[in-house]
C-alpha positions in Angstrom: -29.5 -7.5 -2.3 -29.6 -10.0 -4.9 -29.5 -14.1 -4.5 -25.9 -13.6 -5.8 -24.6 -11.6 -3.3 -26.6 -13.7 -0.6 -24.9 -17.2 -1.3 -21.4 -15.0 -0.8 -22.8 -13.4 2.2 -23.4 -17.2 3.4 -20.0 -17.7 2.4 -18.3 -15.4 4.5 -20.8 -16.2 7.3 -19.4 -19.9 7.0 -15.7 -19.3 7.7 -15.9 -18.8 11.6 -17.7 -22.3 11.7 -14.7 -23.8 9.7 -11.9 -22.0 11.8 -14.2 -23.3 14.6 -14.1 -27.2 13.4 -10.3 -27.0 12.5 -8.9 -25.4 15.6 -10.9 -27.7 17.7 -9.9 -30.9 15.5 -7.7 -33.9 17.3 -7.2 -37.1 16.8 -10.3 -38.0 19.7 -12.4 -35.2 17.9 -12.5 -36.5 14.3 -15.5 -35.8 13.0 -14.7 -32.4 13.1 -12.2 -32.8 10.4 -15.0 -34.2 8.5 -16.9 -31.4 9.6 -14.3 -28.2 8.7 -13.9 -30.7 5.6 -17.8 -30.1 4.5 -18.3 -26.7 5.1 -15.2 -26.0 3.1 -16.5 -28.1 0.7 -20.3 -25.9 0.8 -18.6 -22.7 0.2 -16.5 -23.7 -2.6 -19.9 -25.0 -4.1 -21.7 -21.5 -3.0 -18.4 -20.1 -4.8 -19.1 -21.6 -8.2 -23.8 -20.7 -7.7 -23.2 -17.3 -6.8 -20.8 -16.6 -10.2 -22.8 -18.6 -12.1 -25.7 -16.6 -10.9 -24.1 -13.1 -11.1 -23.2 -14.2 -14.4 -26.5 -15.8 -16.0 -29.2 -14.0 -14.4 -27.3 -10.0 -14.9 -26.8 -10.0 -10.8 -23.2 -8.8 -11.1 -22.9 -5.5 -8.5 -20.1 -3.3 -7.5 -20.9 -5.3 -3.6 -20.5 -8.5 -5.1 -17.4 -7.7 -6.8 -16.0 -6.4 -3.4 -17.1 -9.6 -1.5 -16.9 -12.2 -3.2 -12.9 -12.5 -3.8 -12.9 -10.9 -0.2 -15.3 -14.3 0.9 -12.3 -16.5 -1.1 -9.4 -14.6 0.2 -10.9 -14.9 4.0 -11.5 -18.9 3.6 -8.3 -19.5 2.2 -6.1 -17.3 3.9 -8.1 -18.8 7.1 -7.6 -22.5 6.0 -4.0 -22.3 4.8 -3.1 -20.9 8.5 -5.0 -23.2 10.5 -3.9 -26.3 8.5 0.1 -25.3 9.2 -1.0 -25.7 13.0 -2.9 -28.3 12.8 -1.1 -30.7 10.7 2.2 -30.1 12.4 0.6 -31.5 15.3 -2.0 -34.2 13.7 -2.1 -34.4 10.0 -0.2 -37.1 8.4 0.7 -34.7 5.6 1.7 -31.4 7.2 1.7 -27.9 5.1 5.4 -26.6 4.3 5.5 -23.0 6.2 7.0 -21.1 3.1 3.7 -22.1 1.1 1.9 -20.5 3.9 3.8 -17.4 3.9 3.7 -17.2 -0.3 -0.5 -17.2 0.0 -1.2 -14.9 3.0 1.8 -12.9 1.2 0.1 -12.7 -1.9 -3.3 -12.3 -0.6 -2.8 -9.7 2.0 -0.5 -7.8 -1.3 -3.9 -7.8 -3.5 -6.2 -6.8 -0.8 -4.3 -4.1 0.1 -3.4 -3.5 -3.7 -7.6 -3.6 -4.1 -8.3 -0.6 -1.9 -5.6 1.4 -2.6 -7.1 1.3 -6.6 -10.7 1.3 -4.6 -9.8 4.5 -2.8 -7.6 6.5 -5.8 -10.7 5.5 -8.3 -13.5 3.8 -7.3 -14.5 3.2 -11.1 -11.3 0.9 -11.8 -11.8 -2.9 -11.2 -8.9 -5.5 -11.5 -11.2 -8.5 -12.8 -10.1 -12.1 -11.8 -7.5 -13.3 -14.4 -7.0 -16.9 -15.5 -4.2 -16.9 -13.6 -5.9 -16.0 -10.5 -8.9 -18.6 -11.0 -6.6 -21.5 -11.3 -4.3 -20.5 -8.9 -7.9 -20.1 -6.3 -8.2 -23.9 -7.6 -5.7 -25.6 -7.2 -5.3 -23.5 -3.7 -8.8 -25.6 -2.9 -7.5 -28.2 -3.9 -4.7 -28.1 -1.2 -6.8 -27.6 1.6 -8.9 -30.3 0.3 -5.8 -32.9 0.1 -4.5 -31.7 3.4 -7.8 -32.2 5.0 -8.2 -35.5 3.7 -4.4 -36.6 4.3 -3.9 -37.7 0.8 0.1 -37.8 0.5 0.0 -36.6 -3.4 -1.4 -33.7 -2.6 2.5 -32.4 -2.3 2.2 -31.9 -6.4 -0.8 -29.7 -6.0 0.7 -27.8 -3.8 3.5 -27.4 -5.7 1.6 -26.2 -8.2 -0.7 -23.9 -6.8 2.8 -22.4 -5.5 3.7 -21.7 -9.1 0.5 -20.3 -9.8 0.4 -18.4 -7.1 3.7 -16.5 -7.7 3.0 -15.9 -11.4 -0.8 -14.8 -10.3 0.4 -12.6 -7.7 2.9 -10.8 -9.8 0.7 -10.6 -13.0 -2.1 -8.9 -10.4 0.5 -6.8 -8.9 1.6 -5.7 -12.5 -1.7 -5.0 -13.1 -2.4 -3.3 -9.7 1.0 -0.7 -10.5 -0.8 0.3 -13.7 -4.4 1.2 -12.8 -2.3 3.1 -10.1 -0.2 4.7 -12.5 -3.6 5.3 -14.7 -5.5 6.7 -11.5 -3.1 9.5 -11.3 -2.2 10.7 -15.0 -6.3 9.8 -16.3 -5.2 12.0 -19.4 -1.9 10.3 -20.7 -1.4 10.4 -24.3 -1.6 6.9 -26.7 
């Protein structure tokens, strides 16, 4: 296993101890906002090392390819749930329920989308898009507003909303054709 694919490994291993901190979060229990706040925080760090390290030092694998957007897709997906609940009931700045809906929605559509391709052809690989990388941003982004109550954040989310509609159909576009590709390999130019 290489160091890459250990920092995502500590990734995914982080996201039960920031469910943990945000479903146990109240207005008498603070610091555990601050605490779901920097462990979100740690694994968007560990995000950026372990691509950085895939990329520089050759560690890219076929595991880390699988895991790593599966480590984004668990913390966000994860976050943008939790934070509906708990900001209805103590956040100052509460997350809309439609923008909740449009990530898990697009999400759950690309992991799905993912093994379907993973299962017809194991060879084909839907890399991140530009779309996708600022849509994840600006999705971290969110959370990290929301966490810290900042009453802009509405713009960001706005935003990443955009993003994530024009991300989710470019990768669904993308996801019909190595589909269509998967089953007629041989089609003529």
């Amino acid at each position: 296993m290489t160091f890459a694919n250990k920092v995502t490994l500590f990734r995914i291993i982080s996201v039960p101890f920031f469910i943990t901190a945000l479903a146990f979060y109240a207005p008498q229990r603070v610091f555990l906002k601050w605490v779901a706040l920097g462990i979100f925080l740690l694994a968007i760090v560990s995000d950026v090392i372990d691509g950085y390290i895939a990329r520089s030092h050759r560690q890219k694998t076929p595991a880390g390819a699988l895991l790593d957007p599966l480590a984004d897709k668990a913390l966000l997906i994860t976050a943008f749930i939790l934070l509906y609940y708990v900001g209805k009931a103590y956040l100052s700045v509460p997350l809309p329920l439609w923008f909740v809906i449009l990530v898990v929605s697009r999400d759950v559509t690309i992991l799905i989308g993912g093994a379907l391709i993973l299962m017809m052809n194991k060879k084909y690989r839907i890399a991140p898009t530009t779309w996708g990388k600022w849509t994840t941003f600006l999705q971290m982004a969110t959370v990290t507003g929301i966490i810290l109550e900042v009453p802009a954040v509405r713009f960001v989310w706005m935003a990443a909303a955009v993003l994530t509609a024009i991300s989710g159909i470019d990768y669904s576009r993308r996801g019909i054709q190595a589909l269509n590709e998967t089953q007629n390999p041989a089609k003529p130019c």
